[in-house]
N, C-alpha and C positions, 0 to 999 in steps of 0.2 A: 369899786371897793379897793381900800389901799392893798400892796404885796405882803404878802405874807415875810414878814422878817425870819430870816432862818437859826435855829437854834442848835445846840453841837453838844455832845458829850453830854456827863452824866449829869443830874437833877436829884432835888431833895424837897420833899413839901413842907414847907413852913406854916407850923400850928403855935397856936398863941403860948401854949406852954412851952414850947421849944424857943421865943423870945431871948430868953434870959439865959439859958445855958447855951446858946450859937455864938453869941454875943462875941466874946470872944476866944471862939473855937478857931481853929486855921483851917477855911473852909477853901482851902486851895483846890479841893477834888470836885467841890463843886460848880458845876457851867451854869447852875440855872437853878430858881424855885418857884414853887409853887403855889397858890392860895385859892378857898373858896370865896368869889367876888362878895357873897352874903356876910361870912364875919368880918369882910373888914370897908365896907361903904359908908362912910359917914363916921368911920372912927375917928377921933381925935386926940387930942391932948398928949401924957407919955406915951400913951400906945401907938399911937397915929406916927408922931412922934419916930420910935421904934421901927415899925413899918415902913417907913419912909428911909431908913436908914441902911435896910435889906434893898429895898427897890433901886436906891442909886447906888448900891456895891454891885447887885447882879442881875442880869437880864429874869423875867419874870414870866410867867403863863397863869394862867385863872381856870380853875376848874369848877362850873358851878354843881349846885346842890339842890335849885327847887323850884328852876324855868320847868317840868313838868311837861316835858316835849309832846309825848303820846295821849295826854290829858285830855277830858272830852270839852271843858271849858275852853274860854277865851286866854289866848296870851296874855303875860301880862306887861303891857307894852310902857308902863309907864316905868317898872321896874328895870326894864330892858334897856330904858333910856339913862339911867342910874348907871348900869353897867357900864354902857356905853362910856361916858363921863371917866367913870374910874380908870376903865383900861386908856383911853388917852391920856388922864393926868399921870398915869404910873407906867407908859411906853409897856405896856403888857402885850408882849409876843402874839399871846393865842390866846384865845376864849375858846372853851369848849364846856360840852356837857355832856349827860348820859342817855341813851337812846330806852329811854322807861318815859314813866310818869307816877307822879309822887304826892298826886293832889287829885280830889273826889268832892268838889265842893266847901273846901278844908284841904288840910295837909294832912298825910297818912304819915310822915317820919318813916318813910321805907322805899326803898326803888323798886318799883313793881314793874314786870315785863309787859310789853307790849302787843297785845296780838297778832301773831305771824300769820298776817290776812295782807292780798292784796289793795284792799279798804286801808289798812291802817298804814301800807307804805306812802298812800296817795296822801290820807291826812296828817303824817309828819313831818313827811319831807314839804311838802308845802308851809308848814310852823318852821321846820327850819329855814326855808327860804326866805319867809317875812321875819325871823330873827337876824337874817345875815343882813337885809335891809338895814333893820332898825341898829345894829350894833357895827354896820361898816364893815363887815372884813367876812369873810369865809370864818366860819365854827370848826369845828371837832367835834364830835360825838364817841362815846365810847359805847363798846360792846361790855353788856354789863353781866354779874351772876346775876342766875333768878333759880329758886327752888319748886315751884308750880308750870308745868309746861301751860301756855297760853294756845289757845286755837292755833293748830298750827297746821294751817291750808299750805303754807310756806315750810321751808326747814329755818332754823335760826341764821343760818347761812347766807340761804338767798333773801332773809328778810333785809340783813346786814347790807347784802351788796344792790338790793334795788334799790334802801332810803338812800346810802349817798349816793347813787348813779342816779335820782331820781330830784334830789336837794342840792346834789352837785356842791358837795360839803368834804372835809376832812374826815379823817378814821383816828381817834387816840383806839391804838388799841392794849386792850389789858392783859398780858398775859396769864397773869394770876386768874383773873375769872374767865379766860379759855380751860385753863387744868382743872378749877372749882367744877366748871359747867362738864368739863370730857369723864370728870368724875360721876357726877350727881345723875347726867342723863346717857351715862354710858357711849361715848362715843372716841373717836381718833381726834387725839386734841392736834396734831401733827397734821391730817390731813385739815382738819379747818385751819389751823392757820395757812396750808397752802392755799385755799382757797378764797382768799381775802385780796381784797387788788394793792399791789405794791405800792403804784403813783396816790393813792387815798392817804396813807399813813403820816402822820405829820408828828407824833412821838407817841411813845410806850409807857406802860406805869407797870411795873412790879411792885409787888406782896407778897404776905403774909397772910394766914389763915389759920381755921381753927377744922382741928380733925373732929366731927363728932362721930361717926362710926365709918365704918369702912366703904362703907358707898354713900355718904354724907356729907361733905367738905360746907362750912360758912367761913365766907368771904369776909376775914374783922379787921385787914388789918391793924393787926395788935398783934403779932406776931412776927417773927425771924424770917424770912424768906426761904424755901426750902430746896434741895436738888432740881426734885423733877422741875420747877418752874427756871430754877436758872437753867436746866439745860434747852425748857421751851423759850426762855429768851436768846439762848445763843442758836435753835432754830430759827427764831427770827431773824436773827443778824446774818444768818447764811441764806436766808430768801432775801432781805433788804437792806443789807450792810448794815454798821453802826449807827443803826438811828438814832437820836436824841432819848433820853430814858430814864425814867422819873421811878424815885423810891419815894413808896405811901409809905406813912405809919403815924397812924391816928391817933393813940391811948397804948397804953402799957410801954411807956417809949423805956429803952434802956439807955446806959453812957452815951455819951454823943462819941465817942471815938468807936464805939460799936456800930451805931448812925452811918457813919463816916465809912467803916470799912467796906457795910455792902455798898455806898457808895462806890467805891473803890473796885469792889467785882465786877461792879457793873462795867468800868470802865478796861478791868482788865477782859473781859469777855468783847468788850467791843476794840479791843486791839488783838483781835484773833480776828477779823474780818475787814477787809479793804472797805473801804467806798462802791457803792455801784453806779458805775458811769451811768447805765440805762436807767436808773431807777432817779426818775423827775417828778417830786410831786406838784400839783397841779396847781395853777398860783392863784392868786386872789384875785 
């Protein structure tokens, strides 16, 4: 499998409707973006076009939306080949996905969790294994919110650190749906992020959310990004230095100079923290 190319500073994920007003933004804050490999495979024309215009200004990552990792069906490897294809025409950094599944025979349009069984670490990290095959390079998986706890023979924890010690894969990890989850299922969002393996993490995504009651958090990205998760990202950066670190925001987007400044946090929060010599993540 090729090396993982390395990525630096902060990130911004590129949606179709943010095309037209980036355009010509001065996206000097930005090191990097991001896209789901699904909306843009096989696009062409002005979009494609467009697209392609992002891709050779700035280095790129891919986050998909509905390989369906934890799934009880078969991969779908012909779609996998697709990806493949993509990320080599558009020198795309990283491919990753999310550690759920999102498909029952059909597509459910939801990330569902996966059951925290030692059953289900053996049959994902194995799916991830045969996706790393089929798309060339070490993946990402991210730790996702979920609002129903799943069989949980496991804690969310150790479910987390047996599939990549198990898939020998990447960690995108999400800060936002560590604070969502430390909320919803009552727990020290502090102490799971110390327990997460440092050399795993290959970048971060913060958000934005929606408060529905007080011990209720949904994860919509469509929203401001708030204190307590910038201070769990500057936790982060004091367990793993300045990692690479990607702003979502899906719908309800505001100015792009608004866009731009928690761009801008991000990177002022990651010039509070050196590099860590010790900290090697693990190559392709």
């Amino acid at each position: 499998m090729s090396a993982r190319p390395p990525l630096r500073g902060a990130g911004l994920g590129l949606r179709r409707a943010l095309l037209g007003p980036l355009e010509h933004a001065d996206l000097s804050d930005v090191d990097f973006m991001e896209v789901a490999p699904e909306n843009w495979i096989g696009v062409g024309g002005a979009r494609g076009k467009a697209f392609r215009r992002y891709t050779e200004r700035l280095p790129f990552v891919c986050h998909g939306l509905s390989l369906s990792l934890g799934a009880p069906e078969p991969l779908d490897e012909t779609f996998l080949k697709r990806v493949r294809r993509f990320l080599d025409a558009h020198d795309i950094r990283l491919y990753s996905e999310h550690l759920s599944y999102c498909s029952e025979h059909g597509h459910l349009y939801d990330l569902m969790p996966i059951p925290f069984t030692e059953e289900a670490v053996d049959w994902v990290a194995a799916r991830i294994r045969r996706t790393q095959d089929l798309v060339g390079r070490k993946i990402a998986v991210e730790n996702i919110s979920y609002y129903a706890q799943p069989t949980t023979e496991l804690s969310e924890l150790e479910f987390i650190n047996a599939v990549l010690e198990r898939a020998d894969c990447h960690l995108l990890l999400d800060v936002n749906n560590i604070h969502v989850n430390s909320v919803n299922h009552r727990y020290d969002a502090r102490a799971f992020l110390d327990g997460l393996p440092a050399d795993r993490v290959a970048y971060i995504h913060v958000a934005g959310h929606h408060n529905e009651a007080e011990d209720l958090i949904v994860d919509t990205h469509g929203a401001d990004v708030i204190d307590p998760v910038w201070d769990l990202l500057d936790a982060a950066y004091q367990k793993l230095g300045p990692v690479p670190t990607l702003l979502e925001r899906d719908f309800n987007f505001p100015a792009v100079e608004q866009l731009l400044d928690e761009v801008r946090t991000i990177h002022r929060l990651q010039a509070r923290h050196p590099e860590r010599s010790e900290r090697h993540v693990r190559a392709s």
